[in-house]
Each structure stands twice: as structure tokens, then as C-alpha cells.
N, C-alpha and C positions, 0 to 999 in steps of 0.2 A: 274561830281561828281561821286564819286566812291560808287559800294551799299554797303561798309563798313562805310560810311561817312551817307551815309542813315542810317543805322542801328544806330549810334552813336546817330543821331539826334532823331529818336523815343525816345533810353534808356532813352538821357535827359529830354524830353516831358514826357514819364510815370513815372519817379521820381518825377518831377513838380505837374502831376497830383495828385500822389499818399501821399505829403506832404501837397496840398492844405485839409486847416482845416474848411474852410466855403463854404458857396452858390459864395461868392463875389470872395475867391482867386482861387474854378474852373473858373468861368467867365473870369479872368482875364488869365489864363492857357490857355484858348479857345479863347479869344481875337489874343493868341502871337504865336500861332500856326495853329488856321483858317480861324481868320480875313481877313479881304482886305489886311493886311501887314503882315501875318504872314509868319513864315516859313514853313510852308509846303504849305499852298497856294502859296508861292514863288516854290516851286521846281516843284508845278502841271503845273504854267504856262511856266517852263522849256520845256516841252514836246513840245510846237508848235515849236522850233525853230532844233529841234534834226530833224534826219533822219530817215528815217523806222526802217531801222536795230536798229540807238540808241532807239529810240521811242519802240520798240519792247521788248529792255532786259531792260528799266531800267521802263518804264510804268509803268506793272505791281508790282514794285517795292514800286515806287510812291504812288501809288496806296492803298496798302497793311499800308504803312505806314496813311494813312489818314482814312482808318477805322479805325486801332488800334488805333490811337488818340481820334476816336467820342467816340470809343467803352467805352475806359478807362472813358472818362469825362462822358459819362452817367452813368457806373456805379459807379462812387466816387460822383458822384451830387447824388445817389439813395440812397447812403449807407450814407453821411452826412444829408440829409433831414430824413433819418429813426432815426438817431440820435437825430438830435434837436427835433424832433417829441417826442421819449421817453423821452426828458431828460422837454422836458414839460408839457409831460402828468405826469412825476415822480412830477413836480414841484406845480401841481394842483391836484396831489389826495386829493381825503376827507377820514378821517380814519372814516369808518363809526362805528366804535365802542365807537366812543365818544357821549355823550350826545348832544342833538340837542339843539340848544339853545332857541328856544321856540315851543311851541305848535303846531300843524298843524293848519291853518285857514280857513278852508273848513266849512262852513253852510250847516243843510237842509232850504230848501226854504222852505216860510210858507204853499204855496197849496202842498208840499209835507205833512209836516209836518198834515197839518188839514184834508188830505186824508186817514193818518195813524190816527187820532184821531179817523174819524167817521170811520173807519175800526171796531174799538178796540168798542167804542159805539154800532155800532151793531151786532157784534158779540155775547155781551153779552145779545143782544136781539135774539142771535139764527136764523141772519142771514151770509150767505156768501156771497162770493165777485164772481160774474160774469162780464165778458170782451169778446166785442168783436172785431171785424174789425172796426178802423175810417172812410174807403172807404167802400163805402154800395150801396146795389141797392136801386132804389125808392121805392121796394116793400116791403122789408125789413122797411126802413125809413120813408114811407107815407103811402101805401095803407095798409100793414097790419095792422096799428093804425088808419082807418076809417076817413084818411084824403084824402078829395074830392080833385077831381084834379086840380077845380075852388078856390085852399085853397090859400090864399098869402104865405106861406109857399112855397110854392110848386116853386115859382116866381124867375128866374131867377138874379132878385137884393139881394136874399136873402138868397139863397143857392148857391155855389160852385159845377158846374156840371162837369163832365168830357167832353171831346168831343167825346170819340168813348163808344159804348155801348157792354154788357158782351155777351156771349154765347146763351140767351134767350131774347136777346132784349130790354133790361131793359136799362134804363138810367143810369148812375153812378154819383155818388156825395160823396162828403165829407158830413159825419153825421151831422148833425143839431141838434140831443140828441144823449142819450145814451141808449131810449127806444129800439131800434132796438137788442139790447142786450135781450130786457124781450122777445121782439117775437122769439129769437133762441133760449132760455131757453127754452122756453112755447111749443117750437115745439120738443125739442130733450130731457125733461125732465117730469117726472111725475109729478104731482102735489100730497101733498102739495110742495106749491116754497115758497120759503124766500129768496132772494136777494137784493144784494145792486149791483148795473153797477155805478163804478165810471170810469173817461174816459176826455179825450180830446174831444170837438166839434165845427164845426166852423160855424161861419156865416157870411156873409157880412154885418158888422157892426163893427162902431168904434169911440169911445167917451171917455170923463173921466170914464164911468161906461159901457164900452162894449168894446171888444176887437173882431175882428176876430176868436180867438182863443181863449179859454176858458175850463175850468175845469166844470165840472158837477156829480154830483149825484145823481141817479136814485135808487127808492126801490120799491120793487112788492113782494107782497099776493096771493098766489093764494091757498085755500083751502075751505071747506063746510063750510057754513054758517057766512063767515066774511060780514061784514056790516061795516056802518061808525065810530063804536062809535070804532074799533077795529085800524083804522086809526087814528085817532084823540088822542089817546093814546100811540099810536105808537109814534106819533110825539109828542106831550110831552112828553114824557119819554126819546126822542134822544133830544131833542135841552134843555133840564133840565139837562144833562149828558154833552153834548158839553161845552153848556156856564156856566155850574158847577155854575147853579146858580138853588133855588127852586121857584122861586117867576116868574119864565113863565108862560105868559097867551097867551092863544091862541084866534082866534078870526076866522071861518071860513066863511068866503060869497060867496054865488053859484056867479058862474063860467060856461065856456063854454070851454071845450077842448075836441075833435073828436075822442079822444080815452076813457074816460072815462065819466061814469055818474050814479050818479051824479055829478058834479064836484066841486071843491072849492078852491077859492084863499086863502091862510092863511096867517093870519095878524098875528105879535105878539108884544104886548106892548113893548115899549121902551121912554125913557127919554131922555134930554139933558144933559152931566156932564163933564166939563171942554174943549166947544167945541166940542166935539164926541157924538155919538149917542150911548148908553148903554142898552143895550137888559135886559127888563125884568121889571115888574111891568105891574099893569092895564091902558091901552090904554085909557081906562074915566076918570081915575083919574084927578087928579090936577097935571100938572108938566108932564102928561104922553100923548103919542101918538100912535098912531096904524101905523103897517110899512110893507109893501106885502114882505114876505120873498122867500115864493113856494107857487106851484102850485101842485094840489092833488084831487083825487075821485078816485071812482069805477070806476074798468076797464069794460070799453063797452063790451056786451054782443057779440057784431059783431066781436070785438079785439079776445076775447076768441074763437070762435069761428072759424076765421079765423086761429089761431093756433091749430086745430084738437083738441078740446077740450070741452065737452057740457056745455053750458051755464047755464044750467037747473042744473046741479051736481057742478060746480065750480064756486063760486067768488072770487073777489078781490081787491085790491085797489092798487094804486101806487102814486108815488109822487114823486118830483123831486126839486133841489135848484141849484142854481148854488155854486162852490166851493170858488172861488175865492171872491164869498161875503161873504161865512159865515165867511174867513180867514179877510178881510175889516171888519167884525161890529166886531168879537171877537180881533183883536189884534189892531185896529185904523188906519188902512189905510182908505185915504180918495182919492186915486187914482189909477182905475187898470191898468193902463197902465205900471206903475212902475212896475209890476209884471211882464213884461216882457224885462224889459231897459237893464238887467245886469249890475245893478250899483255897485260893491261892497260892496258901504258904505252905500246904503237899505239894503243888505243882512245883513252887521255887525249888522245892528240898527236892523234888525226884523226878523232877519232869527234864526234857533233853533240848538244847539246842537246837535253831532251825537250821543250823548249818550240820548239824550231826547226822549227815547219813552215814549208814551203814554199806561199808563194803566189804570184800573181803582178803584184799590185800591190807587194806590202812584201817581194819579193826571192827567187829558188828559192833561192839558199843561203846568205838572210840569218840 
């Protein structure tokens, strides 16, 4: 075969190519020319049977001829896939200037929501919001709050420890509260202190009414001459504001917690009404019960202390609730677990609006 008749045969193969309109009629171009039967795979296996000399002039030939052929089909297979590509992305725009056709459907969750409440609650009592690290030393999270090292607290079943320890030797842990916030206030700020440490904490534990992981709210006093009667007002005046009701009755019974003391469990009247437990009214009454919400006293003179602080010039009190309950008695969940399932249609049923803030003229959970 002559290289004019080579040449013939490429022109016809890159016409072929260059007509082919889809993925399937290249395929079929590249079937008929480098298939097992095609023609140019016919004229490569010409070469075994020529002679040096022929083999010599027309090889390279050959040759030449079977790149231009890959070359063309892969660029018209690049250039037809570019195609179908635009003409379906043309086919699937959204004109985003049209009206959406419903709402976004996005919730805040309700421990968001009730952490923005009592944000807004005590602000208006002339407190701020301190935060610290969830990973803490023990010293930070136990010993500075005058918990013994013989404390179950302290207990491997019941804190989340690390395995290697910080720079000083300290053990590491995931926080168990969010007191360890009041100790780096107490140590890096003057007193008077007014704060709230609202926060994630965990513990090894887990039930209808305990999760590993958990929300919490911590508040601390530290100024001259507070006493208890300044606590105990403190706290009705926030859970009267929360659950936007007047008729809370508080009920406090000594207690034993190693950071504070005096110490005090607080009860507060609640009733039965429609299967749910309804916060508010007398605990004696007829119809009424008493129910442990937090835990609260003066801060230990050792606590203060231990934060370069003289005990002798400053006191205070603190107190603490879990979040996730107070969001359980104020909106009627009777399961925490669900607060962390990600079920959508919990969140539809009880989750809040993004426009729902919380204020206190126009309602904490209007």
C-alpha cells in the first residue's frame, strides 16, 4: 500500500470522527479503525510481514496514522462530553430570582433556645455570660472546688479521663460542670463577679433522665457582704422570669457540696396537669408536690481562697441546674435522650423559630 492510500485512509477516519454527534457514534469510529478488525489495526499488523527496507519507509507511516486517529477521538469524545455537560447543566438551572416556594425549615433546638432565654433572664439581673474550656485539668475541676481526692466524683466510672497528662502533671478530663469556669473568672478577674457559665458537660451516665453529655448552667456572686437571703432571691426572681409564671415557691434544704457552705438543695412546688409536671404553686398544698430542681450555697471560704482572693473581704454564692431539664419541665418533654436523636419531626413538634428571641418585654418564650 502506497503512503498516498495511507493518507486517504486517516482523511476518511478524521471525517468519521469529526461527524460523529455522540459518546456511542465515537465508540463506534474507534471500534472500525482500532478494534481487533479495524483498519488501521489491519495495516499495523502489515508491518511483521514487510522487510527492513519496507518496514523502514512505511512504519513510521503507519504509525503516524494511528496516533492521529487516538488523538482526534479523544479530542471530539472531550469536546462532545463538554457539550452534553453544558446543555444539562443549561437544562437544570434554577432561576434564582423566582420566589422559593416555601419557607426554610430549619428549628432552633429547644437547649439552644432556653440557653438564649436564661441568657436574656440574667442579664437583666446584671449578670454576664462567662465560658470556658470543656477539656480541663483536675485542678481546675476538682481540687480548686475543695473536692477530696477520696470524692466519687473523682472515680473513674464517672468522669471521662484522658490518658496522657498536660505540661504540670495534671490529669486531663472532660468537665463534669461548668464550675471550673467560676475558678478562672475568680482567678483572672476582680471582684465584684456576676456571672452565668452556661456550657456542655459530661459524665458517665445514661438513662431516660441522663445523658453523657449534657447542658448546664452555672451562676456565682462574689462581692462584700452577700449572704443567703441574696441567693434565694436571686433564684426566684430567675425561675419567676423563666417559667413566666408568679406563683413560684421555693423550698431550700441543707445540703452537702465541697465547694460551697452553706449548702442547699432547692425544691420548687409543682403540680400534676394533663400528665406533665407544671412548675409552680405550694409544694404543701392540696394537689401540689415538691421537686429537686438545683443545687446552690455559699462558696467555700477554701474555694475563694484557693483563687487568690481573701475570704475575710469577699463572699458568695453559686448555683447551678441542669439545661436540658429546665427546657423538659418548661416545654413537656418527658425524655432526654430525644434531645440528642436528631429526629426532625421532635424538632418540628418542639423546636423554636429563628426569629424567636427571647426578650423580656415581648415574652422569654414568645
Amino acid at each position: 500500500m502506497m503512503t498516498s492510500d495511507i493518507k486517504a485512509i486517516e482523511a476518511q477516519i478524521l471525517r468519521e470522527i469529526e461527524n460523529a454527534s455522540d459518546a456511542s457514534a465515537i465508540e463506534a469510529v474507534r471500534i472500525a479503525a482500532l478494534g481487533k478488525a479495524g483498519s488501521v489495526t489491519a495495516l499495523l499488523k502489515t508491518l511483521g510481514g514487510m522487510t527492513p527496507d519496507e518496514r523502514q519507509a512505511k512504519g513510521p507511516v503507519i504509525h503516524a496514522l494511528r496516533e492521529s486517529v487516538t488523538a482526534a477521538i479523544a479530542a471530539r469524545k472531550a469536546a462532545v462530553d463538554a457539550a452534553e455537560l453544558e446543555a444539562r447543566l443549561a437544562a437544570e438551572a434554577v432561576d434564582m430570582t423566582l420566589p422559593a416556594d416555601m419557607a426554610p425549615r430549619g428549628s432552633v433546638h429547644p437547649v439552644s433556645q432556653v440557653m438564649d432565654e436564661l441568657a436574656e433572664v440574667f442579664a437583666d439581673m446584671g449578670f454576664a455570660v462567662a465560658t470556658g474550656p470543656e477539656i480541663e485539668d483536675d485542678w481546675h475541676n476538682f481540687t480548686a472546688l475543695n473536692i477530696p481526692e477520696t470524692h466519687p466524683a473523682r472515680a473513674m466510672h464517672d468522669t471521662f479521663y484522658f490518658p496522657d497528662k498536660d505540661a504540670e502533671g495534671r490529669a486531663m478530663l472532660l468537665r463534669t460542670h461548668t464550675s471550673p469556669v467560676q475558678i478562672r473568672t475568680m482567678m483572672t478577674q476582680q471582684p465584684p463577679i456576676r456571672i452565668i457559665a452556661p456550657g456542655r458537660v459530661y459524665r458517665s451516665d445514661s438513662d431516660a433522665t441522663h445523658t453523657p453529655m449534657f447542658h448546664q448552667i452555672e451562676g456565682l456572686v462574689i462581692d462584700r457582704g452577700i449572704h443567703m437571703g441574696h441567693l434565694k432571691w436571686t433564684l426566684e426572681t430567675f425561675l419567676k422570669a423563666y417559667f413566666e409564671r408568679d406563683d413560684i415557691v421555693l423550698r431550700l434544704r441543707p445540703s452537702y457540696f465541697p465547694f460551697t457552705e452553706p449548702s442547699a438543695e432547692v425544691d420548687v412546688g409543682y403540680a400534676h396537669e394533663k400528665g406533665r409536671r407544671i412548675v409552680g404553686g405550694n409544694g404543701d398544698d392540696a394537689g401540689h408536690a415538691w421537686m429537686e430542681l438545683l443545687g446552690s450555697g455559699m462558696v467555700n471560704r477554701r474555694v475563694i481562697a484557693n483563687c487568690g482572693l481573701d475570704p475575710d473581704e469577699w463572699q458568695g454564692f453559686a448555683f447551678g441546674v441542669g439545661v436540658d431539664r429546665l427546657a423538659m419541665l418548661k416545654y413537656g418533654m418527658d425524655d432526654l435522650r430525644a434531645f440528642f436523636d436528631g429526629d426532625l419531626r421532635w424538632l418540628a413538634h418542639y423546636g423554636f423559630g429563628a426569629l424567636s428571641v427571647p426578650t423580656l418585654s415581648g415574652g422569654i418564650s414568645a
